[in-house]
C-alpha atoms as an extended CHARMM CRD file, in Angstrom:
* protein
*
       202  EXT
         1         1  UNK       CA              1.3790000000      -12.9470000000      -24.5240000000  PROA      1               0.0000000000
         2         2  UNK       CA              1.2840000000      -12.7120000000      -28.3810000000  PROA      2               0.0000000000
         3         3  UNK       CA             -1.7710000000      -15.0070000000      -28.5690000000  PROA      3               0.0000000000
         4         4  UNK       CA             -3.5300000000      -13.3810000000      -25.3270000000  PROA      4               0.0000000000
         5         5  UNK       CA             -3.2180000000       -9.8680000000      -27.6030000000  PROA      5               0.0000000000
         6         6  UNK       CA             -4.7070000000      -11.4230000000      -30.6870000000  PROA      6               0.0000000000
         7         7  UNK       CA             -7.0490000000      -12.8870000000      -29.2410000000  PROA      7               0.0000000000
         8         8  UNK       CA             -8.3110000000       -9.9900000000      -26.8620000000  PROA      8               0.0000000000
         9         9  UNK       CA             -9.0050000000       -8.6220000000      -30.7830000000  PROA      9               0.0000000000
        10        10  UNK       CA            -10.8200000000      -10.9880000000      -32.1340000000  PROA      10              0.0000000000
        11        11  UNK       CA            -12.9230000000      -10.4260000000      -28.7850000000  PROA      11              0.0000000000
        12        12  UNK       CA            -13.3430000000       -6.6860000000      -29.6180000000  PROA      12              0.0000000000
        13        13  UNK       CA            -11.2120000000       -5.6890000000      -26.4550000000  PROA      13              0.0000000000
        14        14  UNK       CA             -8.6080000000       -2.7580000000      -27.5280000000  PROA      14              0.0000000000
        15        15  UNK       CA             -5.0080000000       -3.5510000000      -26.9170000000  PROA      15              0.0000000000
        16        16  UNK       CA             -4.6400000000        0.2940000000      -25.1940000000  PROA      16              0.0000000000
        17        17  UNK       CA             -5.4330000000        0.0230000000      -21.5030000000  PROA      17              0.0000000000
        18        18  UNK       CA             -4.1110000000        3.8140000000      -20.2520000000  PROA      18              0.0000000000
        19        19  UNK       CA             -7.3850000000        4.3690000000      -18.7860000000  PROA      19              0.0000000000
        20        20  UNK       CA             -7.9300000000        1.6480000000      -17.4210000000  PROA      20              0.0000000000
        21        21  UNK       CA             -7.9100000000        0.9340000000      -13.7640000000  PROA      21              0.0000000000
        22        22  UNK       CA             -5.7300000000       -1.9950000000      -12.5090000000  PROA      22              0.0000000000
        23        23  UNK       CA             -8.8550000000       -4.6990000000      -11.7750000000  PROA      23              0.0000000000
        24        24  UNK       CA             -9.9910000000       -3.7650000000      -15.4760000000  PROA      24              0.0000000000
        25        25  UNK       CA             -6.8780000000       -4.5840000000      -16.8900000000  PROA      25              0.0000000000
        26        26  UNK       CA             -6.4560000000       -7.5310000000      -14.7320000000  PROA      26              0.0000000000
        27        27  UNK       CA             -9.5570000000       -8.6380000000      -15.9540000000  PROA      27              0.0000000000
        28        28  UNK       CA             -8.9650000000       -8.4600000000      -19.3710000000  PROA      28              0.0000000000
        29        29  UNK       CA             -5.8130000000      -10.1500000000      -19.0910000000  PROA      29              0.0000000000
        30        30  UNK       CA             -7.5890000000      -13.2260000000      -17.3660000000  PROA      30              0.0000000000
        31        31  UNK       CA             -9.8130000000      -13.7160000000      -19.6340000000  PROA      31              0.0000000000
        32        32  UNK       CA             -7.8150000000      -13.4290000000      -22.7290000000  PROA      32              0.0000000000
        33        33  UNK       CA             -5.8770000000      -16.1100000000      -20.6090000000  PROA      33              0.0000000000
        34        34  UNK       CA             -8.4530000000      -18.6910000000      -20.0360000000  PROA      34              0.0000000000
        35        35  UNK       CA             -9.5860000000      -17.9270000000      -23.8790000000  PROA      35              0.0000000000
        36        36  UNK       CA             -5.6420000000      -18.8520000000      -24.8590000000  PROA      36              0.0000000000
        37        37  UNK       CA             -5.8000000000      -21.8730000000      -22.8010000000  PROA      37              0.0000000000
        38        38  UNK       CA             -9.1930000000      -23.4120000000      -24.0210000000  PROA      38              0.0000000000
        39        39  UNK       CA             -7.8950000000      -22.9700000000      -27.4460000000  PROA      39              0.0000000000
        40        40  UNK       CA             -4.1620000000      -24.6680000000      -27.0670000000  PROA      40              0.0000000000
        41        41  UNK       CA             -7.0380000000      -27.7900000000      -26.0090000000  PROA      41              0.0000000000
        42        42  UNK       CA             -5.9090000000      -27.2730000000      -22.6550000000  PROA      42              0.0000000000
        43        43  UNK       CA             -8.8530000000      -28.6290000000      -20.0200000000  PROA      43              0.0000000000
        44        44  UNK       CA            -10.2750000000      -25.9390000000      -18.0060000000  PROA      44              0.0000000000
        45        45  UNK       CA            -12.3030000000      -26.9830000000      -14.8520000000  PROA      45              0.0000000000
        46        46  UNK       CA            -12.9330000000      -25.6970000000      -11.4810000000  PROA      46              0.0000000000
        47        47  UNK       CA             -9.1200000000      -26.2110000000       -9.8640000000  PROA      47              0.0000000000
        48        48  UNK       CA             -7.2930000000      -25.1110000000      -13.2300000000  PROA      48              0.0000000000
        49        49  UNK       CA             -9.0750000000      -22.0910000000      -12.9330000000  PROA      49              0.0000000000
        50        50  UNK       CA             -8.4130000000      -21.9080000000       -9.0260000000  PROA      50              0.0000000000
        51        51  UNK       CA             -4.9420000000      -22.1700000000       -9.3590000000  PROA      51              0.0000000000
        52        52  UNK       CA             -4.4360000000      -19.7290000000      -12.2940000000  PROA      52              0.0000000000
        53        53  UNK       CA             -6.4090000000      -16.8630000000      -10.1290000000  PROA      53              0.0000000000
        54        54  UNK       CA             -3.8010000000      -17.9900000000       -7.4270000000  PROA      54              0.0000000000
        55        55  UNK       CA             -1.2180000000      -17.4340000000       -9.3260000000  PROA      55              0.0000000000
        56        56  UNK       CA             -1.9930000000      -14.2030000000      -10.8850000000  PROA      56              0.0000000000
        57        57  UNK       CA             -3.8310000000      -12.9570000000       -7.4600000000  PROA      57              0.0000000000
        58        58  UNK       CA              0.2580000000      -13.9110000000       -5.8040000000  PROA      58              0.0000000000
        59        59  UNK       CA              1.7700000000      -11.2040000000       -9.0180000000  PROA      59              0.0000000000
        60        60  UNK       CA             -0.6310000000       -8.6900000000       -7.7810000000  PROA      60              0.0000000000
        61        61  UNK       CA             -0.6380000000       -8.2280000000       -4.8960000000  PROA      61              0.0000000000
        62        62  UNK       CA              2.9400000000       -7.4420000000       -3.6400000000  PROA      62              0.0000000000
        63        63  UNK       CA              3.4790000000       -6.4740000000       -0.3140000000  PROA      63              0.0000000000
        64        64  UNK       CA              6.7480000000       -4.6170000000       -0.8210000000  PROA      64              0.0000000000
        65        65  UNK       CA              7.3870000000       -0.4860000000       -1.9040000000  PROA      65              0.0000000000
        66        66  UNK       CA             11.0320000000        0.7860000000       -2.3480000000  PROA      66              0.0000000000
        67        67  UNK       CA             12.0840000000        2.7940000000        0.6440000000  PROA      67              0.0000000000
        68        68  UNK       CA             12.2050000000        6.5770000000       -0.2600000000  PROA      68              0.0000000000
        69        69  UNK       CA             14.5980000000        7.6740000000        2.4180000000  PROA      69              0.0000000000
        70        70  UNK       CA             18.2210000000        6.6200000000        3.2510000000  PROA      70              0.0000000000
        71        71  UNK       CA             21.4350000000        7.5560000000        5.1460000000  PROA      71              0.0000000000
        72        72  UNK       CA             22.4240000000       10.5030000000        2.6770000000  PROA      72              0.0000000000
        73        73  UNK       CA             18.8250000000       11.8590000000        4.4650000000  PROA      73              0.0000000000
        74        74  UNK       CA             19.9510000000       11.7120000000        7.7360000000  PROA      74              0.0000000000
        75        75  UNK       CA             20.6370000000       14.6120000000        9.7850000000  PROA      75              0.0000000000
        76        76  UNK       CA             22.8080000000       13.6040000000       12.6450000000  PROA      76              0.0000000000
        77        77  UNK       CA             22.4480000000       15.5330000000       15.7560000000  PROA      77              0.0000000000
        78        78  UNK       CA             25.7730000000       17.3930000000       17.2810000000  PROA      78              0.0000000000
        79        79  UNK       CA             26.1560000000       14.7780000000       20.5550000000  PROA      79              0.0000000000
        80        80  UNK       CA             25.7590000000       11.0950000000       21.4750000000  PROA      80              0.0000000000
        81        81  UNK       CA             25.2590000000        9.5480000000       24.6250000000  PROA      81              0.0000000000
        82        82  UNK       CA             22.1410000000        9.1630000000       27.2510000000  PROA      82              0.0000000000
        83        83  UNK       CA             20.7760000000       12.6280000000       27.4220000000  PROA      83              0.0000000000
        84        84  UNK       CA             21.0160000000       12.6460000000       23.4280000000  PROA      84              0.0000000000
        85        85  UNK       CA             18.9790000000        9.8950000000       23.3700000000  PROA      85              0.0000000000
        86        86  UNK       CA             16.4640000000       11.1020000000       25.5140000000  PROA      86              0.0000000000
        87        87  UNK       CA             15.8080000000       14.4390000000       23.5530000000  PROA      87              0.0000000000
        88        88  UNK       CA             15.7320000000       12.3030000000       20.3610000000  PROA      88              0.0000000000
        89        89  UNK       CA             12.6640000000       10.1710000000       21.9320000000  PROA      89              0.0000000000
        90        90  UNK       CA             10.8960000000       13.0450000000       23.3070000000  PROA      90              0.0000000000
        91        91  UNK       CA             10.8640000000       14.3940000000       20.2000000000  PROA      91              0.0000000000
        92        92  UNK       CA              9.8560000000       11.4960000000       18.7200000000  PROA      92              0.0000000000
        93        93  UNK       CA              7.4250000000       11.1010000000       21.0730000000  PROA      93              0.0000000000
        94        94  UNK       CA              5.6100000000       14.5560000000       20.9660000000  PROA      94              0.0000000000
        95        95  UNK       CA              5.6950000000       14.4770000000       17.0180000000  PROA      95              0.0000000000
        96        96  UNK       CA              3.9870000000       11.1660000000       16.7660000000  PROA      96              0.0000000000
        97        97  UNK       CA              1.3940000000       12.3480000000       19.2770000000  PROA      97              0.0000000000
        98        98  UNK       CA              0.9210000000       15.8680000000       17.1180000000  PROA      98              0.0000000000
        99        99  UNK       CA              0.3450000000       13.6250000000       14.2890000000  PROA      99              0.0000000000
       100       100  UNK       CA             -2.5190000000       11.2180000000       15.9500000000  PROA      100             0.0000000000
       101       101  UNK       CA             -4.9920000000       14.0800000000       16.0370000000  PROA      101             0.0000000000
       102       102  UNK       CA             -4.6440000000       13.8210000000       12.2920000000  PROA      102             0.0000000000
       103       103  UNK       CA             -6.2030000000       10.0970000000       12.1390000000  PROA      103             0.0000000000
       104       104  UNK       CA             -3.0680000000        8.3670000000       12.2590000000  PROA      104             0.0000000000
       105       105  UNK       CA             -4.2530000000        5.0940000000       13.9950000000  PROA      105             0.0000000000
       106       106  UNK       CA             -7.5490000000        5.0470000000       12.7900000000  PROA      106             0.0000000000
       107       107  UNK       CA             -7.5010000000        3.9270000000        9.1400000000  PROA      107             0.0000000000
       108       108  UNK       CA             -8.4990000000        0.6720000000       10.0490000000  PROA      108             0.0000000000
       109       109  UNK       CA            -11.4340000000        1.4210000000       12.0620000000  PROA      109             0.0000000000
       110       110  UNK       CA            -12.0960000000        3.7340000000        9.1940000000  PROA      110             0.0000000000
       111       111  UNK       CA            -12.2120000000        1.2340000000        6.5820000000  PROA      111             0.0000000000
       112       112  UNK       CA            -14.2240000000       -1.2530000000        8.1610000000  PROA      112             0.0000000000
       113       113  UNK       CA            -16.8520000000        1.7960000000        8.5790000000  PROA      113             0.0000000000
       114       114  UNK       CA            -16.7100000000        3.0730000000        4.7800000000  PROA      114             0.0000000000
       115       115  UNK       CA            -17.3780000000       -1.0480000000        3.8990000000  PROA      115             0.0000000000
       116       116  UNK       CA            -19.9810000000       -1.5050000000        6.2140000000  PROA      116             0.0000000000
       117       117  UNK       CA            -21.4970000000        1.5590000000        5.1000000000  PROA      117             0.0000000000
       118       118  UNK       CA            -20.9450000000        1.3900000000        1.5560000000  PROA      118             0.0000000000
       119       119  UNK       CA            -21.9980000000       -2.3010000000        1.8170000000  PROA      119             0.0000000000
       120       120  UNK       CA            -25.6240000000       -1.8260000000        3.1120000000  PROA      120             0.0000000000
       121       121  UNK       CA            -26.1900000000        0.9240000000        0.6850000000  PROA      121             0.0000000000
       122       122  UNK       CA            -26.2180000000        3.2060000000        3.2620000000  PROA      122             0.0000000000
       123       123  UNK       CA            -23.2750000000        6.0810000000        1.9570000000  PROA      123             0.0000000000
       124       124  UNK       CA            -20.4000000000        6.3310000000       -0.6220000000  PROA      124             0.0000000000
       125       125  UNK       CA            -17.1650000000        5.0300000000        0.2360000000  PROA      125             0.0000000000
       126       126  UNK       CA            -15.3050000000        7.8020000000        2.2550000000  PROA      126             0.0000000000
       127       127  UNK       CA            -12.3010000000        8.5130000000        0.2740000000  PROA      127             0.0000000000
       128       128  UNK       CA            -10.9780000000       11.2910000000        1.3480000000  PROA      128             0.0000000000
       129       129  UNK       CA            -10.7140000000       10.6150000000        5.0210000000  PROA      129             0.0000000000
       130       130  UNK       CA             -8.5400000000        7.8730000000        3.6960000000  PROA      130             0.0000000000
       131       131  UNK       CA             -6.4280000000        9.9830000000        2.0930000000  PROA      131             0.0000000000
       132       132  UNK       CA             -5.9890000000       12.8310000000        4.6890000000  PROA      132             0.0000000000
       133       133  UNK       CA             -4.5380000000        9.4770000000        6.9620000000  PROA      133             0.0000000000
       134       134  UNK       CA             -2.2430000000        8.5220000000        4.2630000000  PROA      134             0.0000000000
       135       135  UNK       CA             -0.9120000000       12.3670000000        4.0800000000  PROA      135             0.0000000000
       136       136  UNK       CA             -0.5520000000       12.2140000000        7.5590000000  PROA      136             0.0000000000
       137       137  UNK       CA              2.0710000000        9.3160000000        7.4940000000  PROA      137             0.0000000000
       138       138  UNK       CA              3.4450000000       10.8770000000        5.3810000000  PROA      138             0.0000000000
       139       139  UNK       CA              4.1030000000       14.1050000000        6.7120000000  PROA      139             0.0000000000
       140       140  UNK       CA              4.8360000000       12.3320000000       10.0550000000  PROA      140             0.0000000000
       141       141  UNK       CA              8.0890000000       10.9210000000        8.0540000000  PROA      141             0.0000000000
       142       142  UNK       CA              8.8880000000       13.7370000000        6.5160000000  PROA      142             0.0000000000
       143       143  UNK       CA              9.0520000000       15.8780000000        9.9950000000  PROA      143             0.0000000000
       144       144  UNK       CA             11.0390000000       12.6770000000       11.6230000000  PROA      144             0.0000000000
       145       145  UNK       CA             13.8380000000       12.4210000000        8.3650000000  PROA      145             0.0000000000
       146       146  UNK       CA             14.3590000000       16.2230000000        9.2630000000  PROA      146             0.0000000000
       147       147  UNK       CA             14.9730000000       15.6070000000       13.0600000000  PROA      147             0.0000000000
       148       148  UNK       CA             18.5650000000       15.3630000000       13.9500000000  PROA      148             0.0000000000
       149       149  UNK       CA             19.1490000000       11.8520000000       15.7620000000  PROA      149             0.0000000000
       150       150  UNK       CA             21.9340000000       10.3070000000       17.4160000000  PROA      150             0.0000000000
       151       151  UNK       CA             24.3860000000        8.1680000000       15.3680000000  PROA      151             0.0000000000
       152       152  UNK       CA             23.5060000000        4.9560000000       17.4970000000  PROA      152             0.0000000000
       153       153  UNK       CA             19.7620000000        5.2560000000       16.7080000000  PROA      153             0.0000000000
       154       154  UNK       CA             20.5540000000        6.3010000000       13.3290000000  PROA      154             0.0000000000
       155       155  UNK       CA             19.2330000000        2.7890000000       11.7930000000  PROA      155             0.0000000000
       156       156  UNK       CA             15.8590000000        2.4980000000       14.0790000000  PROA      156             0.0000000000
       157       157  UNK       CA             15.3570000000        6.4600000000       12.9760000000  PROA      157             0.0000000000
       158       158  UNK       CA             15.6190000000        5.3300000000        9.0990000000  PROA      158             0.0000000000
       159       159  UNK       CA             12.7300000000        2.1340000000        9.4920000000  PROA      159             0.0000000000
       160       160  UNK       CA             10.6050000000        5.1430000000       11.5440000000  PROA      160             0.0000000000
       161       161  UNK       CA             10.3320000000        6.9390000000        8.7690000000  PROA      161             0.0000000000
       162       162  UNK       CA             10.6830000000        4.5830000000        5.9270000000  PROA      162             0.0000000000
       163       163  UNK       CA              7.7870000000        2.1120000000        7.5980000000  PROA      163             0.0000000000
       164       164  UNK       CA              5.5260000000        5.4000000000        8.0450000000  PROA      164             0.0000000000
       165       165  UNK       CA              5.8940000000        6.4280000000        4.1750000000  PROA      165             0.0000000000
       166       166  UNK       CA              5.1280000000        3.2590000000        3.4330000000  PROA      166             0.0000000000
       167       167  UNK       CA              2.1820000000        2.5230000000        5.6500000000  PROA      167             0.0000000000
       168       168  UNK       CA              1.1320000000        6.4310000000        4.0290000000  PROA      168             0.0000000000
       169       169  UNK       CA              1.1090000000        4.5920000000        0.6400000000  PROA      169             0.0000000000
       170       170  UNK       CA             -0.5860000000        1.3640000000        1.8230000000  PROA      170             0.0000000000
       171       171  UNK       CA             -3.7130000000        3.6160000000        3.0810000000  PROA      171             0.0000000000
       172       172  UNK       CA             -4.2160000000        5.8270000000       -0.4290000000  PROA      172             0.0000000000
       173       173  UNK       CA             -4.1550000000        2.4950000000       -1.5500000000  PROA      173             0.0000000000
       174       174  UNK       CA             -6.6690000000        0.6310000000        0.3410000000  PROA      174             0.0000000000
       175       175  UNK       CA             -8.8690000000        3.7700000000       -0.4830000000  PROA      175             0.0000000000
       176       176  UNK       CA             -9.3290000000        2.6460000000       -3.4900000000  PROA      176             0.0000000000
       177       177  UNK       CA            -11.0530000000       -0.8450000000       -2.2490000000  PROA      177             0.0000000000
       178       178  UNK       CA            -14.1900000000        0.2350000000       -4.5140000000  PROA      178             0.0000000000
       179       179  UNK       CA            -12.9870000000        1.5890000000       -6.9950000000  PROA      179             0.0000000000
       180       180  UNK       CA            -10.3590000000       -0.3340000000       -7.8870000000  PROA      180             0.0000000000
       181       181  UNK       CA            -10.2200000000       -3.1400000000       -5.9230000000  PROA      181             0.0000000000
       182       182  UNK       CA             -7.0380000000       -4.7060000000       -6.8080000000  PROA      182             0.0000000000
       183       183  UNK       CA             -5.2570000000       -1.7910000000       -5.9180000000  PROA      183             0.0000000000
       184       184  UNK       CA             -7.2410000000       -1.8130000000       -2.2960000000  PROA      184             0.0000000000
       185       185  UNK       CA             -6.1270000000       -5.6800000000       -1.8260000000  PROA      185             0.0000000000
       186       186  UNK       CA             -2.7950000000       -4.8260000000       -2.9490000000  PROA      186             0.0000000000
       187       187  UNK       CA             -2.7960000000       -1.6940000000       -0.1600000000  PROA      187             0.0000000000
       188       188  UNK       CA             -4.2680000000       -4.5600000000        2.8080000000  PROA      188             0.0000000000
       189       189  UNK       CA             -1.4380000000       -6.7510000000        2.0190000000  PROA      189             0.0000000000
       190       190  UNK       CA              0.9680000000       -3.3650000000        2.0340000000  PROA      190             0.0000000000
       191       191  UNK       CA             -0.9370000000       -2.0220000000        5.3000000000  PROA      191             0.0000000000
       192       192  UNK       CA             -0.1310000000       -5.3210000000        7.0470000000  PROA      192             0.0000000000
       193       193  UNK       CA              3.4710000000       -5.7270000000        6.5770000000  PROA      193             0.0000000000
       194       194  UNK       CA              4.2000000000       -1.7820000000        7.1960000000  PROA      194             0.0000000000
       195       195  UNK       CA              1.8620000000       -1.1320000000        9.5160000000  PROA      195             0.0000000000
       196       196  UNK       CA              3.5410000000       -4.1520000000       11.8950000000  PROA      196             0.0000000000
       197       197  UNK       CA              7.1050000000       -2.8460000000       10.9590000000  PROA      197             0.0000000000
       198       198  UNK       CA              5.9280000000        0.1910000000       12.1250000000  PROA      198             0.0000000000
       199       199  UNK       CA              4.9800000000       -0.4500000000       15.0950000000  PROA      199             0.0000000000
       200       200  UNK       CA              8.0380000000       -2.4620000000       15.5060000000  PROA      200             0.0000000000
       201       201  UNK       CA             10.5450000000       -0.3400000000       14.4140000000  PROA      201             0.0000000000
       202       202  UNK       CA              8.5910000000        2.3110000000       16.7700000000  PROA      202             0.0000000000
């Protein structure tokens, strides 16, 4: 790391990387890398160089966010039992359909249009959109945490909400696939595991 820093200033490239976005400083730190290595008279040909991007590509993009809710957030409603369980799912079921008019479901579709687009020249990526999805989520969990559920659901009522925070933060992410594109491949790798718990845990 000490060498990497040195010589990243010998290269004119400033040590401070606040404003930096994540593929910048990625960028830098691969290259002062592959500088570090030439220079230790380590060779450096096509598969070193494939298997160093692996392994920094497998540091970056990590698939896993901390949960933000857990039992202490659950409200527990005042009965158990069949009819209980039915209220708890027709709530469920009329808040997740209240939520779909807000784009929930259609982030994918979305992003597939913005890259199209954006790749023929054709418009700007379309980041807000994006980000009105991700609120969505969001708000979708927030609404469900403050639902009062039935003690024997209590556990499939925590992944709900947990997986649709999550899959909230996995789209802001992948809205950044222009911008910062390590960040949007780091939010396609987030999208995929939450998005399937999700709809799992669902």
């Amino acid at each position: 790391k000490q060498k990497r820093s040195s010589l990243a200033k010998e290269n004119g490239i400033s040590d401070n990387t606040d404003d930096l976005t994540e593929t910048e400083k990625f960028a830098r730190k691969f290259f002062a890398s592959l500088v570090a290595m030439k220079q230790s008279g380590q060779e450096i040909d096509n598969n070193t160089i494939n298997n160093f991007s692996v392994s920094l590509g497998k540091k970056i993009v990590e698939p896993n966010i901390e949960n933000k809710y857990n039992g202490q957030d659950i409200k527990l409603s005042d009965k158990d039992g069949t009819e209980s369980q039915k209220k708890y799912y027709l709530k469920l079921t009329d808040l997740f359909k209240s939520y779909q008019t807000n784009g929930i479901g259609d982030e994918l579709a979305m992003v597939s249009d913005n890259i199209s687009s954006y790749s023929a020249g054709k418009s700007t990526f379309n980041y807000s959109g994006l980000n009105d999805i991700a609120n969505a989520y969001q708000a979708f969990a927030g609404d469900l945490i403050e639902a009062p559920v039935p003690e024997n659901l209590m556990s499939y009522h925590l992944d709900i909400a947990n997986n649709a925070y999550n899959t909230g933060i996995a789209v802001r992410n992948m809205a950044k696939m222009v911008e910062d594109p390590i960040i949007g491949l780091s939010g396609l790798s987030q999208y995929q595991k939450y998005s399937e718990d999700f709809v799992s845990s669902v």
